[in-house]
C-alpha positions in Angstrom: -12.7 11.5 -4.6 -12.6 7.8 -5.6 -13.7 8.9 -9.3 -10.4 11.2 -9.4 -7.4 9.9 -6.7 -8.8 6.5 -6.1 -6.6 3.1 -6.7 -9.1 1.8 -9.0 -8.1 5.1 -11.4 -4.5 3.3 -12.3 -6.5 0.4 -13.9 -9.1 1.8 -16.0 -8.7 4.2 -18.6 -9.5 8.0 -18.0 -11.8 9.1 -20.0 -13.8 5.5 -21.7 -15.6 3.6 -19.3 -16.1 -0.5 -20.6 -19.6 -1.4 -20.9 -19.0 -4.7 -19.0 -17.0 -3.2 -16.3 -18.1 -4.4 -13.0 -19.9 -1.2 -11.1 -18.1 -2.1 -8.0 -14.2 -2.6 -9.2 -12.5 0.5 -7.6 -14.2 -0.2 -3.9 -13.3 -3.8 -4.8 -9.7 -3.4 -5.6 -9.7 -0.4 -2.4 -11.3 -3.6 -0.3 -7.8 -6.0 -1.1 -5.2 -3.4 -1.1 -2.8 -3.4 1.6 0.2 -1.0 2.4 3.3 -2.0 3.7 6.4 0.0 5.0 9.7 -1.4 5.5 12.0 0.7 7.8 16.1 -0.2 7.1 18.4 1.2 9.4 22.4 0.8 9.8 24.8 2.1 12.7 26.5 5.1 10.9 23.1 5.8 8.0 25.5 3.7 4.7 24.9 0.5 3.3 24.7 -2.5 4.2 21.2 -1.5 5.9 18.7 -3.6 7.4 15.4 -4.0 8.0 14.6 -3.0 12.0 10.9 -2.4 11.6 8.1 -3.2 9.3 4.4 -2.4 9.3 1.4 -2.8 7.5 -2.5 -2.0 7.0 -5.6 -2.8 5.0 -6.1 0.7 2.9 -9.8 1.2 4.6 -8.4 0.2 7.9 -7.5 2.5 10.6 -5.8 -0.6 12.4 -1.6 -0.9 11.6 0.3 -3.8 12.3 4.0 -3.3 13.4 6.8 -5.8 13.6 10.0 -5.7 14.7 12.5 -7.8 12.5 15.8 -7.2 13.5 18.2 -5.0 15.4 20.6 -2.9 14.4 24.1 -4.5 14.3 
């Protein structure tokens, strides 16, 4: 699946492959991706929001860290 969906497919081109290309780039780039979700709430759901929680993980991770940054005013 890493050939077809993986992160390293949005930096290479599809269908050349460069001769110097390290063999190990996509698990590479997989290895220092991190996601991060920022959840932004506000008493009655309109702007101004704010940020209440936020989390994160390492892509290949199964751990998720979760922080609480605010409460909702």
């Amino acid at each position: 699946m890493r050939e077809i969906d993986g992160v390293g497919t949005f930096f290479h081109h599809e269908h050349f492959t460069k001769a110097d290309a390290p063999e190990n780039l996509d698990a590479d780039m997989e290895a220092i991706t991190t996601l991060e979700v920022e959840v932004m709430t506000s008493k009655n759901d309109q702007a101004p929001f704010q940020e209440a929680t936020s989390c994160s993980s390492d892509l290949l991770k199964s751990e998720v860290r979760y922080f609480t940054t605010s409460g909702v005013q």
